[in-house]
C-alpha positions in Angstrom: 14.6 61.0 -9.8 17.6 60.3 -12.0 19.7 61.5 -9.7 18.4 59.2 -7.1 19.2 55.9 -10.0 22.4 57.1 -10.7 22.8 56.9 -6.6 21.9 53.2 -6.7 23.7 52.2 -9.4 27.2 53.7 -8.0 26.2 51.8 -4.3 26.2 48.8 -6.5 29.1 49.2 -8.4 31.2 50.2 -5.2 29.8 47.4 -3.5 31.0 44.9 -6.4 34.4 46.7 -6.8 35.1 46.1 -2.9 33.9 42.5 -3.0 35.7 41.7 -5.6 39.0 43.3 -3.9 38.1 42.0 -1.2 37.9 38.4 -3.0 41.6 38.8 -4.2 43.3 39.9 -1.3 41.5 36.6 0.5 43.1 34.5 -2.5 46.0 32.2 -1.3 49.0 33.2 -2.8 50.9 30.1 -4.7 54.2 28.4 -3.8 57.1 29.9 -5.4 60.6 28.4 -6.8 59.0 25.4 -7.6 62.1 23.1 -9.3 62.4 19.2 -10.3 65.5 17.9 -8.8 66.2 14.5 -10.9 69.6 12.3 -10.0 69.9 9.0 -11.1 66.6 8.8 -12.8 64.7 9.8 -9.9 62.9 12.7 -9.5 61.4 14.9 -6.5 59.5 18.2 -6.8 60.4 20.5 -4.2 59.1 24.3 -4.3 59.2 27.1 -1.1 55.8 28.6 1.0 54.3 31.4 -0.4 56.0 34.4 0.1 54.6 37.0 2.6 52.3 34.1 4.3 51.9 32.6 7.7 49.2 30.0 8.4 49.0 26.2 8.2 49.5 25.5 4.3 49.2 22.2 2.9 49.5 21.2 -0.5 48.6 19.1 -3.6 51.1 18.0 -6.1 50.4 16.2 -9.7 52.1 15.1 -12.8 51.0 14.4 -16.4 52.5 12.0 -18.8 52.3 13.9 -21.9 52.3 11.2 -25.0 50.1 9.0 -22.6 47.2 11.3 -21.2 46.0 14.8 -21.2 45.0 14.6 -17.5 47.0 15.1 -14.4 47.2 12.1 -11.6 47.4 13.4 -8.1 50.5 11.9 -6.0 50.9 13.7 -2.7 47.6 15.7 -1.0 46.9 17.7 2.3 51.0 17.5 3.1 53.0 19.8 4.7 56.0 18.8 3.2 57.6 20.9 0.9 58.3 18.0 -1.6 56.8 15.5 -3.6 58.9 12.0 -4.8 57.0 10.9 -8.3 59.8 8.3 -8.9 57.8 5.3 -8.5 55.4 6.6 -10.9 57.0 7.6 -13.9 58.9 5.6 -17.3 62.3 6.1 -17.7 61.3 7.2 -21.5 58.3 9.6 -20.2 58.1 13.2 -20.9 56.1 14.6 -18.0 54.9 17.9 -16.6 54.1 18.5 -12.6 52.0 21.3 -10.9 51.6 22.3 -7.2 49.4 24.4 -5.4 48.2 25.5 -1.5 45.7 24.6 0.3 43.8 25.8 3.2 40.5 25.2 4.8 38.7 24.4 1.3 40.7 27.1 -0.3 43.3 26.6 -2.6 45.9 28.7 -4.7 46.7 28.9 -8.0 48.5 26.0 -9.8 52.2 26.5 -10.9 53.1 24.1 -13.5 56.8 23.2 -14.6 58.2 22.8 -18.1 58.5 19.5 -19.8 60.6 16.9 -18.6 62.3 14.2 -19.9 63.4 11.5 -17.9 66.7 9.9 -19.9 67.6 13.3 -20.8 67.3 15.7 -18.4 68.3 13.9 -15.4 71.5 14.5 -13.3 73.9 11.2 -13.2 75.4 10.4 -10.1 79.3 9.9 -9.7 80.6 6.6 -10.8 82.1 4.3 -7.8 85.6 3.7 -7.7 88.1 1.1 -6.4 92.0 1.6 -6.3 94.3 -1.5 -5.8 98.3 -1.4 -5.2 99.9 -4.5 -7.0 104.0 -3.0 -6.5 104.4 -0.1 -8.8 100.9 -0.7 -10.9 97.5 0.8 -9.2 94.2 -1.4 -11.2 91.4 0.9 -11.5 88.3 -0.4 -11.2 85.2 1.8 -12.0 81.6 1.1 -11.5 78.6 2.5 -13.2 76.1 4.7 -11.4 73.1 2.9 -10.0 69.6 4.4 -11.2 66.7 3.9 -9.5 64.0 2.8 -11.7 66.1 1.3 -14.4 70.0 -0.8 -15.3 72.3 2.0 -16.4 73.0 -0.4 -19.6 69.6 -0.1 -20.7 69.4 3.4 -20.9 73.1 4.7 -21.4 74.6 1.9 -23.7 77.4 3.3 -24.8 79.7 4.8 -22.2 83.0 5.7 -21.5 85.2 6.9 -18.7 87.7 9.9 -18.1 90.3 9.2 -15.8 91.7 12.0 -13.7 95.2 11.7 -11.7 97.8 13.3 -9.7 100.1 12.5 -7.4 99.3 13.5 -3.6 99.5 17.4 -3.5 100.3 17.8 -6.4 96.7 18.7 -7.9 97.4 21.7 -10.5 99.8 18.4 -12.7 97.1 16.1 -13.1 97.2 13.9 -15.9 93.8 13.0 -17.8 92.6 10.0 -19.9 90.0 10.7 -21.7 87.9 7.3 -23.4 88.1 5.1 -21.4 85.6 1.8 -22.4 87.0 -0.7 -19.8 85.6 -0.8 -16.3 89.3 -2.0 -15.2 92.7 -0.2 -16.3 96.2 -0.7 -14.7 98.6 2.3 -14.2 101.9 1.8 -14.2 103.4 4.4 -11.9 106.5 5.2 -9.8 107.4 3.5 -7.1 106.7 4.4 -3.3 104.1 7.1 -4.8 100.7 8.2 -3.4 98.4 8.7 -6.7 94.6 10.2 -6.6 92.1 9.5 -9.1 88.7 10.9 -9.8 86.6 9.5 -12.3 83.8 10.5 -14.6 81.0 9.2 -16.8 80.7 10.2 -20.3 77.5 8.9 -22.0 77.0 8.5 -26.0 73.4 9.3 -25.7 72.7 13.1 -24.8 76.7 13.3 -24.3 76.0 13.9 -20.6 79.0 13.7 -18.1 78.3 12.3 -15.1 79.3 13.9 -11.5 82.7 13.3 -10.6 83.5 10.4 -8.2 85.3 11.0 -4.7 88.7 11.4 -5.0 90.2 8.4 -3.9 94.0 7.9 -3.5 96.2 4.9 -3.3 99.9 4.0 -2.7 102.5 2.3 -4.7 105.5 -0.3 -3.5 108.5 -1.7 -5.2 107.6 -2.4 -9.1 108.4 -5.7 -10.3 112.0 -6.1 -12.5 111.6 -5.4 -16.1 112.6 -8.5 -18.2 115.4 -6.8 -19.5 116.6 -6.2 -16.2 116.5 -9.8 -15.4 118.5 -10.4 -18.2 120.7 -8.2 -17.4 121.8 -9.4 -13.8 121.6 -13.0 -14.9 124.5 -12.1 -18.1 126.4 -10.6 -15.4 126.1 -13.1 -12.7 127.2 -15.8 -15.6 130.2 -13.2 -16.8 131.6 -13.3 -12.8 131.1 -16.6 -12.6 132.1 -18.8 -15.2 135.9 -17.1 -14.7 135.6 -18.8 -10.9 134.0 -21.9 -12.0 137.2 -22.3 -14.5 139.8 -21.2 -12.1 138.0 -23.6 -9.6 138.6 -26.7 -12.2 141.8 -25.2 -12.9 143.1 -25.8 -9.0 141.7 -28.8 -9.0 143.5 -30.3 -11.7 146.4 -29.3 -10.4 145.6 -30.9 -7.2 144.7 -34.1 -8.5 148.1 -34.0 -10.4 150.4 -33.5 -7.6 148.6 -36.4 -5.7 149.0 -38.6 -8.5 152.1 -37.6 -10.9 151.9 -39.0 -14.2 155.8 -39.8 -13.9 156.6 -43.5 -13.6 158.6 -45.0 -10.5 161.7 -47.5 -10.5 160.8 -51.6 -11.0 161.8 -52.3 -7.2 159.3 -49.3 -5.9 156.6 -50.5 -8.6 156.9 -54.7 -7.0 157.0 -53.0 -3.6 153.9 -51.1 -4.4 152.1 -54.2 -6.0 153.1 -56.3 -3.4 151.5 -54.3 -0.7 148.3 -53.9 -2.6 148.0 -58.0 -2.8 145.4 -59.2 -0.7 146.9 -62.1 0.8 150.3 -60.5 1.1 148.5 -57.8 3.5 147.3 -60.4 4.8 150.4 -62.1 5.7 152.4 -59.3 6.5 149.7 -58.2 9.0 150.0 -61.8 10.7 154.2 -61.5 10.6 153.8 -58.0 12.4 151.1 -59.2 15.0 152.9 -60.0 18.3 153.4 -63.8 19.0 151.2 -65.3 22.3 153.6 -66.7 25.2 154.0 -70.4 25.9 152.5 -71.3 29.3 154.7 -75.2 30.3 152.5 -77.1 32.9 154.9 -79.7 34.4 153.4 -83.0 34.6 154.2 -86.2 37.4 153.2 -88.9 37.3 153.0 -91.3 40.3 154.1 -94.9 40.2 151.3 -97.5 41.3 148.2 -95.4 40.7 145.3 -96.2 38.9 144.1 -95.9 35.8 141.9 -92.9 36.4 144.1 -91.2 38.8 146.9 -90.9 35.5 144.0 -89.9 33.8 143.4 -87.1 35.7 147.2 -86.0 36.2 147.4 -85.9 32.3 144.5 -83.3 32.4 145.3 -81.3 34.9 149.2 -80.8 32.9 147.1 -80.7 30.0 145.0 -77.5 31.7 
């Protein structure tokens, strides 16, 4: 008889211990290298199928806000997709947690939860955009700050500065650095006809996080602009060449103007000679004595005995004409 109840009982217990093997081999297995990839104040949970499993999967994702509730809020369900975007639902001050599991047919793996994140702190700032512009041998810099996606970059990061990295075009391993930089504009002054690349990077006060570098963007110099001195320079020499020819020039012409007009004083007779020629009138005259004199024309005139009046009349005109 007691070996017949000891028979049961171990039927039992071996029927328990397969069902419940049985029960975990059917378990679905949970995703695996589940990570929070954050840029710019966005965020996205991504994670990989379960190892070792073929079979259409969906999944659930979720997040808590942790000063705000002690539940989690669902965001994405019954998706194949292998991430979840929370970005729209979270505060740029929030400290959250997120969790993601299978699904399949009203079954459902075990949840894998991340760590705590916090937005401002732990997310990944994107590079900084920058603008070169060639003015002759300066380059202006102008940098602009990364654009977040649920907030201004002021708001958050305050207090920011830039480091500046440069080089001339293949020449890489001599790049020059400024580090500090609290204007959004700097001018270079470089070498002339010189190709110069810059790369740029955010440095915040708050959580001293260093943004990704910008592309490298490069930019070509032309003639530089005369330095004042220089100008000085060329105009004290063009005035020391030139003042010796603008002398010698009034020099010459002195003596030109002398030897048209001596100073020395001529004879009485050439001095009346002179002054009589210069007198109007005697030009005058003088111009009338020289001008040839007009021939005489002589019309001989006849006049007939016994005419009339008018007919002597009219021989006086015609010897008059």
């Amino acid at each position: 008889m007691q070996s017949t109840v000891f028979t049961i009982l171990f039927v039992k217990l071996l029927c328990l211990t397969l069902h419940g093997l049985t029960a975990v081999l059917a378990e679905l297995p949970s995703p695996s290298n589940v990570r929070i990839t954050s840029i710019n104040m966005g965020l996205v949970l991504e994670w990989d199928p379960p190892q070792n499993h073929t079979g259409n999967l969906t999944y659930r994702s979720e997040y808590k806000w942790i000063s705000i509730r002690s539940s989690y809020r669902v965001v994405c369900w019954d998706t194949t997709a292998l991430c979840c975007d929370f970005t729209s639902h979270l505060n740029k001050f929030g400290v959250y947690t997120f969790q993601v599991r299978a699904e399949r047919e009203g079954e459902a793996s075990h949840w894998v939860e991340t760590k705590e994140f916090v937005m401002d702190e732990h997310t990944t700032l994107g590079p900084p955009s920058v603008t070169l512009v060639s003015s002759g041998a300066n380059i202006e810099v102008s940098i602009e700050d990364p654009v977040l996606r649920i907030s201004e970059f002021k708001e958050i990061y305050n207090h920011a500065t830039f480091n500046i990295t440069y080089w001339k075009e293949g020449q890489e391993e001599r790049a020059k650095l400024m580090n500090g930089i609290q204007l959004h504009k700097v001018v270079l002054e470089l070498e002339q006809w010189t190709r110069y690349c810059f790369q740029v990077w955010v440095v915040t006060q708050r959580f001293f996080k260093q943004s990704q570098p910008s592309n490298v963007t490069c930019e070509s110099t032309a003639k530089g602009k005369d330095r004042p001195w220089v100008m000085a320079l060329v105009i004290f020499v063009v005035m020391a060449v030139s003042m010796p020819l603008v002398v010698l020039a009034f020099w010459h012409c002195y003596k030109v103007v002398n030897f048209l007009r001596p100073k020395v004083m001529l004879p009485g007779h050439f001095t009346v000679v002179h002054d009589y020629l210069l007198d109007p009138q005697c030009s005058s005259i003088l111009a009338l004595q020289s001008s040839p004199q007009p021939d005489e024309v002589y019309h001989e005139v006849s006049i007939m005995p016994g005419g009339t009046e008018t007919e002597r009349e009219l021989s006086l005109m015609d010897g008059t004409t």
